[in-house]
C-alpha positions in Angstrom: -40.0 -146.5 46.9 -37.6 -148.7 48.9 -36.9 -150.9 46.3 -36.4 -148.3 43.6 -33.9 -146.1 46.0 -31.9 -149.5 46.8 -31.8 -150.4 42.7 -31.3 -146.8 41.9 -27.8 -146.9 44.1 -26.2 -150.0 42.6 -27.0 -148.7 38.8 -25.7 -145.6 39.6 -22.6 -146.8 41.9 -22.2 -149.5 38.5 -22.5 -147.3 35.7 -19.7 -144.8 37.2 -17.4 -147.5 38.0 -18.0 -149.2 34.6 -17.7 -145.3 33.2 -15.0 -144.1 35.4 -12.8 -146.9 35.3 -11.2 -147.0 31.6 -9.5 -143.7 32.1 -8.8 -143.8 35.7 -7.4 -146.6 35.7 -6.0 -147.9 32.9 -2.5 -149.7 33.4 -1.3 -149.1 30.3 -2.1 -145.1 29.8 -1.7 -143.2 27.0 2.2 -142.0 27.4 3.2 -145.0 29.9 5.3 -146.9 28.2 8.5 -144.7 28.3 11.6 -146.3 29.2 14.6 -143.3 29.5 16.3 -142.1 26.7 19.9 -144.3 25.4 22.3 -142.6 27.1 20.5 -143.1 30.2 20.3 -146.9 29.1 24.5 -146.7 29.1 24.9 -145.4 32.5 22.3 -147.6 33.9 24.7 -149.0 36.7 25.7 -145.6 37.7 22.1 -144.5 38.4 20.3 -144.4 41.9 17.7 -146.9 42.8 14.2 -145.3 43.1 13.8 -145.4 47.0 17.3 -143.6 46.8 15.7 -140.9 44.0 13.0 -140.5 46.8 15.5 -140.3 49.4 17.2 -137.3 47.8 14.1 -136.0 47.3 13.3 -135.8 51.2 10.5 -135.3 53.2 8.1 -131.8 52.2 5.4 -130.3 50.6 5.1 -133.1 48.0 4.2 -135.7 50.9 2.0 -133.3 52.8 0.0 -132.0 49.7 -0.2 -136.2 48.8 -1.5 -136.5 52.8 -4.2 -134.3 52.8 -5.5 -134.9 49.4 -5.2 -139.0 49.4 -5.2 -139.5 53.0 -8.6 -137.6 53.5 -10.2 -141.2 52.7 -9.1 -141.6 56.5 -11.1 -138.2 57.4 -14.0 -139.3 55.1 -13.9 -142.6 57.4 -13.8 -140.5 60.3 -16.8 -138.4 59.6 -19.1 -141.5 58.2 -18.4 -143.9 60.6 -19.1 -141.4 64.0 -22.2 -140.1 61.9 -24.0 -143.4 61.4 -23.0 -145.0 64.9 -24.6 -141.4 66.4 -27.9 -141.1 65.1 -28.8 -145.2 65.1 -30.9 -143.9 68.2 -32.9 -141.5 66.1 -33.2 -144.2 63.8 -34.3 -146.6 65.4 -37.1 -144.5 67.2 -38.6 -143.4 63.7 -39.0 -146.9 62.6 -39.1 -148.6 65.8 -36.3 -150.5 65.5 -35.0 -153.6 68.1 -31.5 -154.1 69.1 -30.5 -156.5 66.6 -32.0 -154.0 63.5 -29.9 -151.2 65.0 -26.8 -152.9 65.1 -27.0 -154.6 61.6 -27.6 -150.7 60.3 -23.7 -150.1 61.5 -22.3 -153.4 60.6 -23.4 -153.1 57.2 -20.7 -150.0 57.0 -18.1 -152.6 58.0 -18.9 -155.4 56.0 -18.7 -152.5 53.6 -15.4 -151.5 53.8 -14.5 -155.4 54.5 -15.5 -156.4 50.8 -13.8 -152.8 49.4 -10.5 -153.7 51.2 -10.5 -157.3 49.1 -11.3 -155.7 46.1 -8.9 -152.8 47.2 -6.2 -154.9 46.5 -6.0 -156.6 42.8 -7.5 -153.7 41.6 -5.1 -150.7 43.1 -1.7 -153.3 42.3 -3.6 -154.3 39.0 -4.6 -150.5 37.8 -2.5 -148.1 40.0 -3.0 -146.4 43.1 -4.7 -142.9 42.2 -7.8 -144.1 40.1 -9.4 -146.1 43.0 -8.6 -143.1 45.5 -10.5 -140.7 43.4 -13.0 -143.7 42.9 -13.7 -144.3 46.3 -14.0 -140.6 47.0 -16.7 -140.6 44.1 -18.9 -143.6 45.9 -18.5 -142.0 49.3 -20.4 -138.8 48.3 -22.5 -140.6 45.9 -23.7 -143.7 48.2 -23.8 -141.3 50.9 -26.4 -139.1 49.6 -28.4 -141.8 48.4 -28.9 -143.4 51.7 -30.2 -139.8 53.1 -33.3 -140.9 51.2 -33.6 -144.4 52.4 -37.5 -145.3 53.1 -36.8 -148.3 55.3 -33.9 -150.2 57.3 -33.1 -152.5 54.6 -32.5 -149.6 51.9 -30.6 -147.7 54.2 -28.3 -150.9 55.4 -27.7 -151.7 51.6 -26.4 -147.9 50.6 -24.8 -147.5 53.8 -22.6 -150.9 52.7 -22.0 -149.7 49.3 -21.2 -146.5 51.2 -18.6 -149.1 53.3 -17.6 -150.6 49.6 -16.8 -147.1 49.0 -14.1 -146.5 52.3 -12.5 -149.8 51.8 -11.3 -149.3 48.7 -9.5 -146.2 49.5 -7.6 -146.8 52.6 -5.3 -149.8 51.6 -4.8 -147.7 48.7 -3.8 -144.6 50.4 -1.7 -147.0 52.9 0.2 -148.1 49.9 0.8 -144.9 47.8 1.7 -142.9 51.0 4.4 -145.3 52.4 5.9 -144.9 47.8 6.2 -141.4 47.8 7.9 -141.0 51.2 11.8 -141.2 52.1 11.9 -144.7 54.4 12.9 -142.5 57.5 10.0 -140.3 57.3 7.3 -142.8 56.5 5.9 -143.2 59.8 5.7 -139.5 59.8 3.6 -139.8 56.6 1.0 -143.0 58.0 0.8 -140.1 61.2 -0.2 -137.2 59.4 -3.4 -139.1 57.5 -4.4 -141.2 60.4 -4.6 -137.4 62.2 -7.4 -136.9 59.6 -9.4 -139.8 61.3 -10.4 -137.6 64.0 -11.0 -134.5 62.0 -13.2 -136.1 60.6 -14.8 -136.9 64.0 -14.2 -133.5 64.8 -16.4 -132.4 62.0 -19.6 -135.4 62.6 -19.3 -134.3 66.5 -19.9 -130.4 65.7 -23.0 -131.2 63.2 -24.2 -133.4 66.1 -23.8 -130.7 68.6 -25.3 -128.1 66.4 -28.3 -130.6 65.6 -29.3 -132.4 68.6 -26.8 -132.3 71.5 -28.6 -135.2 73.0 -28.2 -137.6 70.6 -31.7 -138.7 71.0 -33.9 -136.5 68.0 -31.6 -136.3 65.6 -32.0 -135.2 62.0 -30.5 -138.0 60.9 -31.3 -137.7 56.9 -29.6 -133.8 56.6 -26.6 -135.4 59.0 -25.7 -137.9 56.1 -26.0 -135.4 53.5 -23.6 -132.7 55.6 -21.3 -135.9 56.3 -20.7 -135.9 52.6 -19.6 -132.8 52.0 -15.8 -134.0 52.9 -16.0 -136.7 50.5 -16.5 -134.3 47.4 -14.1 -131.6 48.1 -11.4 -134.1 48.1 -12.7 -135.6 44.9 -11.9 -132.4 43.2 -8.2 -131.8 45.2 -7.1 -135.2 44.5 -8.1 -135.1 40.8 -6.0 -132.0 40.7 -3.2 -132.5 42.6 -2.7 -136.7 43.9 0.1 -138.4 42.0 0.6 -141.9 41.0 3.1 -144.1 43.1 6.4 -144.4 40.9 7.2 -147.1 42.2 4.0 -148.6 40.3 5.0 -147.1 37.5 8.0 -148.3 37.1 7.0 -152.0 38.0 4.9 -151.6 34.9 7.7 -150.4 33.1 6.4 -147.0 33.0 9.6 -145.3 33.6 8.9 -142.3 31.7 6.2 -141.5 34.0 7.3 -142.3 37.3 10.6 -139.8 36.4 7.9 -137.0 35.8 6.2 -137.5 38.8 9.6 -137.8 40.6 10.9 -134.3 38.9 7.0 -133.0 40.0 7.8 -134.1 43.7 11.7 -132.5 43.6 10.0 -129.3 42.2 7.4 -129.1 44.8 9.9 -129.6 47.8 12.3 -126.8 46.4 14.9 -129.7 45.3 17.6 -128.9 43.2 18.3 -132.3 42.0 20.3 -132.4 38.7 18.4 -135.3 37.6 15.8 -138.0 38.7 17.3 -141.0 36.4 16.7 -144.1 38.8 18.2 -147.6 37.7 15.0 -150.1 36.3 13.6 -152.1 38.8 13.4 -155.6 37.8 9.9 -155.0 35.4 7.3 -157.7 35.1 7.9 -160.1 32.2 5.3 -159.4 29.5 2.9 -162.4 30.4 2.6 -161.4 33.8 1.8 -157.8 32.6 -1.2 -159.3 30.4 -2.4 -161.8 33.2 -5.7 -161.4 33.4 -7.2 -159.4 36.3 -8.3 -162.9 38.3 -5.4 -164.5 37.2 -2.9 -161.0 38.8 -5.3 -161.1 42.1 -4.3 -165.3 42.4 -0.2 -164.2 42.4 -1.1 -161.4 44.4 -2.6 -164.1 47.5 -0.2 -166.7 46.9 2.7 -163.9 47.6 0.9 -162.2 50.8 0.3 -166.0 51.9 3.5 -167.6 50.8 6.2 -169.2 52.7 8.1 -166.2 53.6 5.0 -163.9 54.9 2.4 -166.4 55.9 2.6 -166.2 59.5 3.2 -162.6 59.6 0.3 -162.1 57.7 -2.1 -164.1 60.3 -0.3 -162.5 63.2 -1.3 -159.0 61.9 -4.2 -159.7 60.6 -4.6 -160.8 64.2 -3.4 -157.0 65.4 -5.9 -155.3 62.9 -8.9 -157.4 64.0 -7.8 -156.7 67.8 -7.3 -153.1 67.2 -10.6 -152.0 65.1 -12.9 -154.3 67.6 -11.3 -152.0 70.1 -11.7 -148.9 68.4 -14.6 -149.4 66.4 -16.6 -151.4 69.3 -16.2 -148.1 71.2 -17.0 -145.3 68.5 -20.2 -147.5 68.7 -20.8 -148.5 72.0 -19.6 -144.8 73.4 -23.0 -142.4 72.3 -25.0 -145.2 73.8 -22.9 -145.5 77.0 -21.5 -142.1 77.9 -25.3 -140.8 78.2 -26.0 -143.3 81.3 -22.5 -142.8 82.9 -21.7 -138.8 82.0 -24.6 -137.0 83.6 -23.1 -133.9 83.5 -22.9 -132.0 80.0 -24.4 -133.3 77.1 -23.5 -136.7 75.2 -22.0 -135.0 71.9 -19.7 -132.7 73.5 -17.7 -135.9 75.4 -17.5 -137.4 72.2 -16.1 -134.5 71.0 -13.7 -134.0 73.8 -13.0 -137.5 73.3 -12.2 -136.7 69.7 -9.6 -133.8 70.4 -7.8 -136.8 72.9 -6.8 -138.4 69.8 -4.4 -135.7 68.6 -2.0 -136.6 71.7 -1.9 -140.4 70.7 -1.0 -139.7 67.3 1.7 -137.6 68.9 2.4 -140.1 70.8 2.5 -142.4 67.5 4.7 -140.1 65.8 7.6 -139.8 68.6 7.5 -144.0 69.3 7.4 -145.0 65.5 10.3 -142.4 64.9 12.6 -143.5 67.8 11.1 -147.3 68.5 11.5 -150.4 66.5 7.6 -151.4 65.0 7.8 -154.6 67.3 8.3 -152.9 70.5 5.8 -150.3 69.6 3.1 -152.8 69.0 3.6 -153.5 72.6 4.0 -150.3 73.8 0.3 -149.3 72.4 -1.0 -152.7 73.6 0.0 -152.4 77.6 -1.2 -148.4 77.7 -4.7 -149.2 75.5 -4.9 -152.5 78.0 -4.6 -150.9 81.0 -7.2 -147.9 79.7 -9.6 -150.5 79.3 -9.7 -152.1 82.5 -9.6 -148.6 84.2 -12.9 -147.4 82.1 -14.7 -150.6 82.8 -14.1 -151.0 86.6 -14.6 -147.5 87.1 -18.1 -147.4 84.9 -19.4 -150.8 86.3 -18.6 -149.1 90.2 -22.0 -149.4 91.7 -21.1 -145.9 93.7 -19.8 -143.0 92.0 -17.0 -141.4 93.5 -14.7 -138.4 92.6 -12.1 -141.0 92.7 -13.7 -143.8 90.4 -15.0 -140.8 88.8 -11.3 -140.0 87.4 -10.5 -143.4 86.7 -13.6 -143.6 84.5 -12.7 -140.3 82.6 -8.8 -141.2 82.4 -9.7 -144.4 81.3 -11.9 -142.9 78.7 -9.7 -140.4 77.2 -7.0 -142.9 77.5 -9.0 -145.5 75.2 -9.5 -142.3 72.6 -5.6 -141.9 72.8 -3.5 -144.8 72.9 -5.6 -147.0 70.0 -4.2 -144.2 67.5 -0.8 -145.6 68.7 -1.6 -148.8 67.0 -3.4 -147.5 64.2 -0.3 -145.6 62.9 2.0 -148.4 64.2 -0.1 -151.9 63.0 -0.9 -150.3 59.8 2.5 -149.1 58.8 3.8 -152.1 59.9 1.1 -153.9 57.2 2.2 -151.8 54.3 6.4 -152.4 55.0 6.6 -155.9 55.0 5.0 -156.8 51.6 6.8 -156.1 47.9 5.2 -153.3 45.6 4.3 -156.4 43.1 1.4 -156.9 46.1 1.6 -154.5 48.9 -1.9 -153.1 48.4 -3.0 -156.7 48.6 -1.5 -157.5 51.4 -2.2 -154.3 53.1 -6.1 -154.9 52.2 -6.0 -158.3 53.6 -5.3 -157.3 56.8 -7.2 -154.4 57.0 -10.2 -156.8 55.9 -9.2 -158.8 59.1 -9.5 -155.0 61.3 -12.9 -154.2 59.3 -14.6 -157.8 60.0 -13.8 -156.7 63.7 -15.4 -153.7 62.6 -18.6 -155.7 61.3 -19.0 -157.9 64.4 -18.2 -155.1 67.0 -21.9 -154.0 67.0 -23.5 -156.9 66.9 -21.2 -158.2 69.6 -21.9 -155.2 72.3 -25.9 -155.8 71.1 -25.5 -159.3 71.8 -23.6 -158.7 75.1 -25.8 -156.2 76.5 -28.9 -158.5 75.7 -27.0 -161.5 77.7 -25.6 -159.8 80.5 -28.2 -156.4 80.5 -24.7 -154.7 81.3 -22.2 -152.7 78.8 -19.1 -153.3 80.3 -18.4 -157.5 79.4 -17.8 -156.0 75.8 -15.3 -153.7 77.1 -13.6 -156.8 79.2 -13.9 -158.9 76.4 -11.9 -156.2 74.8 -9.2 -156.2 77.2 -8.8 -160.0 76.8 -8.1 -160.0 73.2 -5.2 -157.4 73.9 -3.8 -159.6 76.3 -3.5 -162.7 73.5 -2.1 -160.0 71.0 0.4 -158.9 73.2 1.5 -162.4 73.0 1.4 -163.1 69.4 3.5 -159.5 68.6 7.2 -161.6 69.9 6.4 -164.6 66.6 6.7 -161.9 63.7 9.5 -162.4 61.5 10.5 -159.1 60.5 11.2 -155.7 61.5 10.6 -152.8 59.2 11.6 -149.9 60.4 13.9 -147.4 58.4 13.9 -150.2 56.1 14.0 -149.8 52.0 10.5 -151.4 50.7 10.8 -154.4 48.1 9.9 -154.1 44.7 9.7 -158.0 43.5 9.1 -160.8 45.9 12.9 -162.3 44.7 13.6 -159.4 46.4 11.8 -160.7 49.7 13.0 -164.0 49.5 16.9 -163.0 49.0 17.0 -160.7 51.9 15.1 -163.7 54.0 17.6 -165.5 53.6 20.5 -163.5 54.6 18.9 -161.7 57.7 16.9 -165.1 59.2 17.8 -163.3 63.1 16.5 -159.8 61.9 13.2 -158.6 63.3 14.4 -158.9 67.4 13.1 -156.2 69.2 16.4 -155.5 70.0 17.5 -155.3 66.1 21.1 -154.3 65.6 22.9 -151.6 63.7 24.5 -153.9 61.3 21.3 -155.0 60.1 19.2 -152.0 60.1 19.4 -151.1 56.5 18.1 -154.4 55.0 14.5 -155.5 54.3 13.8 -158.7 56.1 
């Protein structure tokens, strides 16, 4: 029965990608290929640029209705990943389960979403950016259920990865398409809003835990996966219904006809009373690069994120992603096996769900610093205050004496660890989407979120591993600590500084405004040079 539920996964997750696929994604739809009527043609250096067109169009109900539609991959995250790290316990006592087992049960989530992200990539700046949102909300609820009938821990680790295939796809995607459809000044208000949905969906895993087992010890983990799904397929239907595609895709593709109806769709939506949504062409891609073969578009796609102009800036955040999700995704794990043995008072659940609800002030936080603070200094900003939270919680919770004072260090330190790494989840991952050109920004986005989620896959397997060594919990946390310190470092040798920036289409356009703003990306960025793209 094992056997047939693990083959019975991959044929179905295969036959609805192979089904799904042609229409969802099809770069060349039907209607696609319209390029603006002739008089348009004539007054093409009169017309707006696109980010302009968007600019005009300002910051409303088209970018919120986008947010909570596409960004729900981020609350779908939220719910699975909380879910799965909760009821490994309950697991692991049905099929008596060691330390190692337990852990690989989590990580194959993460090496899940690491493989997704890659694929995330060549396929979303290959196809479009809508198609692999409603496919990855398709596999979530699909994979999902699936596993909820796993017979042993090598079925459930394989549809919990393809569950993690599933999430990785989406959120490059949703990184990318959120950051086109917003005016540059309000795009870290966009990347705030759908990392908020992270801990809804935490929100929502912490209240089925607390209604099932408050303990976290006899859970009903099978009906938890199959109640964690439930997100998953209502924003299947919404996004079906009401996501857009990115225009600026669109028009890459030479698609103009399209991305002006999705423009006029946007101004309509946000009460505009634009005239007209004629945007000059963007430099299109000659006709051999449009017919490049998939492998052959994911090869141009690399040698752009790890060219000349972004190569160090790609290893440096890949660097901050891998830093920030071992941080945040060590603790979602190592937190409903700690807080038991160091919380005696209330039950387990409800401190993760307090510690949930502390994550709406960090993304406040998040919100104000990315709106008033250049992206470099804000990196540091979240580094120092997630530092310091650390080394509070695991001084105070390695204390051989419990106190009432090292008994508020431990719960500031707590709640500030649920806080401030929002900081840098808004912050790092905007900062991933801005510096790469449309041609590959979902590539580059996906690589280093693939660098954040291999953090994610070794994060369990680190704590077990730890805790076996040391019989302690708290070297993981330390070792924590000491990667922020390195980052903090590193965040002074990237080039460029994004903020309030217009995005590149082409990677000309990258190399040209290289070469004329070589001193642009200081902390301490001046006026003069705040309108260009580095």
């Amino acid at each position: 029965r094992e056997v047939l539920t693990h083959t019975f996964g991959i044929a179905t997750t295969y036959l609805f990608i192979s089904a799904a696929a042609p229409r969802w994604m099809d770069p060349d739809g039907a209607g696609g290929h319209g390029l603006g009527s002739a008089q348009e043609g004539n007054k093409e250096g009169e017309l707006p640029s696109l980010s302009e067109v968007i600019g005009r169009i300002g910051m409303g109900p088209a970018q919120i209705k986008a947010v909570l539609v596409g960004g729900g991959v981020w609350l779908a995250d939220g719910s699975e990943l909380l879910l799965i790290s909760s009821v490994t316990m309950s697991v692991a006592d049905d099929w008596h389960l060691g330390g190692f087992e337990r852990g690989f049960v989590v990580t194959a989530v993460y090496m899940g979403i690491l493989v997704g992200n890659l694929l995330s990539g060549p396929l979303g700046d290959y196809y479009g950016r809508r198609g692999l949102i409603l496919l990855s909300y398709a596999s979530i609820f699909g994979m999902s259920i699936i596993s909820s009938f796993a017979m042993g821990v090598g079925s459930l680790a394989s549809s919990r990865l393809l569950v993690g295939v599933a999430i990785g796809l989406g959120q490059p995607t949703w990184n990318a398409l959120g950051s086109e459809l917003t005016p540059a000044d309000w795009r870290m208000a966009t990347a705030t809003l759908a990392q908020l949905l992270f801990p809804l969906g935490e929100i929502y895993a912490a209240l089925l835990l607390m209604q099932d087992d408050p303990g976290l010890r006899d859970a009903h983990w099978r009906s938890l996966l199959r109640l964690g799904a439930i997100p998953s397929i209502v924003l299947l239907l919404a996004s079906y219904l009401l996501l857009p595609e990115s225009p600026s895709f669109l028009a890459l593709r030479g698609r103009k006809g399209d991305a002006q109806a999705v423009l006029a769709k946007m101004s309509r939506d946000n009460g505009g009373t634009l005239a007209s949504v004629a945007f000059k062409t963007p430099a299109t891609k000659p006709d051999e690069e449009v017919q490049m073969s998939y492998l052959g578009t994911a090869r141009a796609q690399m040698d752009i994120v790890f060219g000349k102009h972004l190569l160090g800036s790609t290893i440096v955040v890949m660097y901050s992603c891998f830093v920030l999700n071992l941080a945040y995704f060590g603790s979602l794990f190592a937190f409903p096996q700690v807080l038991p043995l160091i919380f005696e008072q209330g039950s387990a659940a409800s401190a993760l769900l307090v510690g949930a609800l502390w994550e709406f002030p960090g993304f406040a936080l998040a919100f104000f610093i990315g709106m008033h603070v250049p992206r470099k200094l804000a990196m540091k900003i979240y580094l120092v205050l997630s530092l310091v939270s650390f080394v509070m919680f695991a001084t105070a919770a390695g204390y051989p004496q419990r106190t009432y004072f090292m008994e508020a260090v431990l719960r500031v330190g707590y709640y500030g660890i649920k806080c401030f790494l929002n900081i840098g989840f808004v912050i790092v991952y905007q900062y991933s989407v801005e510096i790469y050109p449309t041609e590959a920004r979902i590539t580059g986005t996906a690589v280093n979120l693939a660098g954040g989620r291999l953090a994610g896959m070794l994060a369990p397997l680190l704590f077990e591993g730890l805790r076996e060594v040391t019989h302690s919990t708290m070297p993981f946390f330390w070792t924590i600590a000491g990667a922020m310190v390195l980052n903090y470092g590193l965040v002074d040798s990237l080039r460029y500084e994004t903020a309030g920036v217009t995005l590149p289409d082409r990677t000309e356009d990258l190399a040209f405004t290289t070469a004329v703003t070589s001193s642009y990306g200081s902390t301490a960025g001046s006026a003069s040079t705040a309108g260009a793209h580095p």
